[in-house]
N, C-alpha and C positions, 0 to 999 in steps of 0.2 A: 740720672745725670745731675751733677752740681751745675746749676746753671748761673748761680752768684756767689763771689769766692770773695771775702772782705779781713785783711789782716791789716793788723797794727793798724788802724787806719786813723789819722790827728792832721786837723787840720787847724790854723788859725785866720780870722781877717784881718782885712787890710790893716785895720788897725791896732794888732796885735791883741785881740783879744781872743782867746778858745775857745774855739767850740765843739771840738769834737779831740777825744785821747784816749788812742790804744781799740780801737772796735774792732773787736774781731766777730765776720758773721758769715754763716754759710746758709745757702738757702737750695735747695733739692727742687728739681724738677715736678711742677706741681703742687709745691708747697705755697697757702697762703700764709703770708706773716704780717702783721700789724707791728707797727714802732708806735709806743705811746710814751707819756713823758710830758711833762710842762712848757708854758712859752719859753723859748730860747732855750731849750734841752738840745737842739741840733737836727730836730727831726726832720726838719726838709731841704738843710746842710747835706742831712748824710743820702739824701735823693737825689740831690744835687752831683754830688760827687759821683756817686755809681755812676750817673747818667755823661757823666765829663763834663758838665760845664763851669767848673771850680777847679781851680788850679793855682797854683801848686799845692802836692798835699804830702804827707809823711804814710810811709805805710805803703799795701798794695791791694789795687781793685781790680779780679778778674771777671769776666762774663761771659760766660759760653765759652771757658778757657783761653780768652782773647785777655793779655795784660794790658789796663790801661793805661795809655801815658799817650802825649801829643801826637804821638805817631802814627797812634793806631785810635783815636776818641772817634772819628766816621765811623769807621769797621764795629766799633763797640754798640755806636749808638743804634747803629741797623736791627740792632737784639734786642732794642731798650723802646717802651713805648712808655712816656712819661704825658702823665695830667697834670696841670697846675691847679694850685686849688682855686682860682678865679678861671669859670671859663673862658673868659673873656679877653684871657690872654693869651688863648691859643687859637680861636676864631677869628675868621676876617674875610674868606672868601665872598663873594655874591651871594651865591646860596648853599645851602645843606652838603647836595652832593658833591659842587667842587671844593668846597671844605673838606669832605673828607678825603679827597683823591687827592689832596695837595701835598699830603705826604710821599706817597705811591710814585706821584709824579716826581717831586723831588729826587727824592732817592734811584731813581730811574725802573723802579720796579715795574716787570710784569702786570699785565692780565689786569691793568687798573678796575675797570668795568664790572668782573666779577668781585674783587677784593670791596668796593665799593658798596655792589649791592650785599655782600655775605655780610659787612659792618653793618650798613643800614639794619639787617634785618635779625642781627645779631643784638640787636640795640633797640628792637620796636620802634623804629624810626622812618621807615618805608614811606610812609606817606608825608613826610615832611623834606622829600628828596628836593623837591624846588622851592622851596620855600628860604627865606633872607634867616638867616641865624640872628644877627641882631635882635629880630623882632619875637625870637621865644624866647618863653620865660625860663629862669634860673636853673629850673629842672632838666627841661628839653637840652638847655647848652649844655649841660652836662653831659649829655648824652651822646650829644654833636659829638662834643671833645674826645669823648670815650670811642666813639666811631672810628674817628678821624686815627685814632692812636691802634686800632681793632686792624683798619684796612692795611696797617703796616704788617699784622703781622709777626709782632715780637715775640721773644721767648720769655721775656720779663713785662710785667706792666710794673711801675712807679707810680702811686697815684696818693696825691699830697692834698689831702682833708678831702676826699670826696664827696660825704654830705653835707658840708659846710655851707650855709646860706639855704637849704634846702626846705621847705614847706614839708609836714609830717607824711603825706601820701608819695610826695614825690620822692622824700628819703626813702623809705620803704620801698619803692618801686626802683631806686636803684640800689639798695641791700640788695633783693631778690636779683637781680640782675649780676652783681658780684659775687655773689653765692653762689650761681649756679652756671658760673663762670668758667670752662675748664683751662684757666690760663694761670702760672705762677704769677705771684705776686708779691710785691712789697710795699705794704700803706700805712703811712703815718697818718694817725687823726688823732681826736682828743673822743671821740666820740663811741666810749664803752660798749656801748648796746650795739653800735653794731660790727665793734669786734666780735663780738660773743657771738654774734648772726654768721659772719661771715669767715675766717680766719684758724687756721689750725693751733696756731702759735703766738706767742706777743713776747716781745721785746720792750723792755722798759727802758729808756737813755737820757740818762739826765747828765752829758759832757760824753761820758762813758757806759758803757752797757751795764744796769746795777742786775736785772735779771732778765732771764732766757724761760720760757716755759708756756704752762699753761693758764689762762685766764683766771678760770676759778682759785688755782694755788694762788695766785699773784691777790688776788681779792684779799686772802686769809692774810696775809703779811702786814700787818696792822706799822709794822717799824719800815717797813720797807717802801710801803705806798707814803707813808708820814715824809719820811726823808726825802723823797722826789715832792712833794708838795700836792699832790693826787688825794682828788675824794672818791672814794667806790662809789657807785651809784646808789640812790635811797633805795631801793631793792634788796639788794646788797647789806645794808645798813638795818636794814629788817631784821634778813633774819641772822646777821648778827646777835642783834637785841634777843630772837627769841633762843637763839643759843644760851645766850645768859640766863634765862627763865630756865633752863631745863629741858627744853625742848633740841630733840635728835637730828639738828640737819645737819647733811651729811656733805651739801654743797652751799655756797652763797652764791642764789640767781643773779645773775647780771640783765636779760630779759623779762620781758612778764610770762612767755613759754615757759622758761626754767622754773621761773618763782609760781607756776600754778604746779606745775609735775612734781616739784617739792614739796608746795603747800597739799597735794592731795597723795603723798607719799607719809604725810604726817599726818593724817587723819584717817588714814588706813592703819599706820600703824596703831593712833591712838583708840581706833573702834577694835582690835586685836585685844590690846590690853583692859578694854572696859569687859567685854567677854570673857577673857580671865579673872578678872575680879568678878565677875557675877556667878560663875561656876565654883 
């Protein structure tokens, strides 16, 4: 089922400046997709908008076959569970669990209680159920947030720089947690590696959508990554370099998983060929 339907989509702000011309994006049920792109590419413009909270816009946004527009942005947003990339601006209750019920309650949803504990525990967070959200650190909020957005329930997550601010263990700990996610998604980061960890697809948007695909292709586009203003990761840039020396990779790692499986893909082949020449 197309559960994110994005045509012609242009918007500009208040002060007549564009940000966003002509996107057209379809996103499948189950599909994860990362938007990447430069500051002020539009990348959390165009979260924005999915989500209805930007208006007016040129173009059409559907969600779960719901068309948006004034009318119908409640109905829409009930499908739409949106992260801001500062926790902190989605947190506020006393503690942990009425944080995350505040949505549930809101929207007047069912069965708070269970939606509650299934986020909590959906999120490794169970034992921080009465505890003040304020007083955890950077990583934990995150998780709050993500609870809080879990207990609703959506058919879409929106989630704008998730590792952003994040300490190396607690990144990691919410990669694995996003990966092994079964919920569609749409997430804009700047944060390469853990596209490549987490995400079927990437979308490049610098105003307008310049590519659609897959990570690794997107890597090799030396013109394509230049013109958006994008550095591949030193990884990446490796074995670049050893492609120029002569050496046969087949892919450019964006991770250090990728970049071992390649570098010991290359050394098997190159122990192949020393057996050749010795026979």
């Amino acid at each position: 089922m197309r559960v994110l339907n994005v045509k012609a989509l242009s918007f500009t702000y208040e002060d007549g400046t564009p940000a966003l011309k002509d996107v057209d994006l379809t996103i499948e049920e189950g599909e994860k997709v990362a938007v990447i792109g430069p500051n002020g590419a539009g990348k959390s413009t165009l979260l924005h908008l999915v989500a209805g909270f930007r208006t007016p816009f040129h173009g059409s946004v559907s969600v779960m076959e719901i068309v948006l527009d004034e009318r119908t942005a409640d109905k829409v947003r009930r499908h739409i569970g949106l992260l801001f990339q500062d926790p902190d601006d989605q947190i506020f209750m006393p503690t942990v669990e009425e944080d995350v019920g505040f949505g549930p309650v809101n929207l007047g949803l069912d069965s708070v209680e269970d939606r509650v504990s299934r986020a909590l525990r959906s999120t490794s967070i169970e034992d921080l159920a009465k505890r003040k959200p304020h007083r955890l650190s950077h990583g934990m909020k995150k998780r709050v947030a993500i609870a809080g957005v879990l207990a609703m329930e959506p058919d879409l997550l929106l989630l704008d720089e998730p590792t952003a601010g994040l300490d190396p263990r607690s990144r990691s700990g919410l990669i694995e947690l996003l990966r092994n996610m079964d919920k569609t998604m749409l997430i804009a980061t700047h944060d390469l590696e853990a596209v490549a960890e987490i995400v079927d697809r990437v979308i490049l948007l610098n105003g307008s959508i310049v590519f659609d695909g897959g990570l690794a292709e997107l890597m090799a586009q030396d013109t394509v990554l230049e013109k958006a203003g994008l550095e591949p990761p030193q990884i990446s840039k490796l074995f670049k370099r050893l492609r120029g020396m002569g050496y046969d990779a087949k892919v450019l790692p964006v991770t250090l998983d990728q970049a071992v499986a390649e570098t010991v893909r290359l050394a098997d082949r190159e122990k192949g060929r020393s057996r050749d020449r010795k026979t």
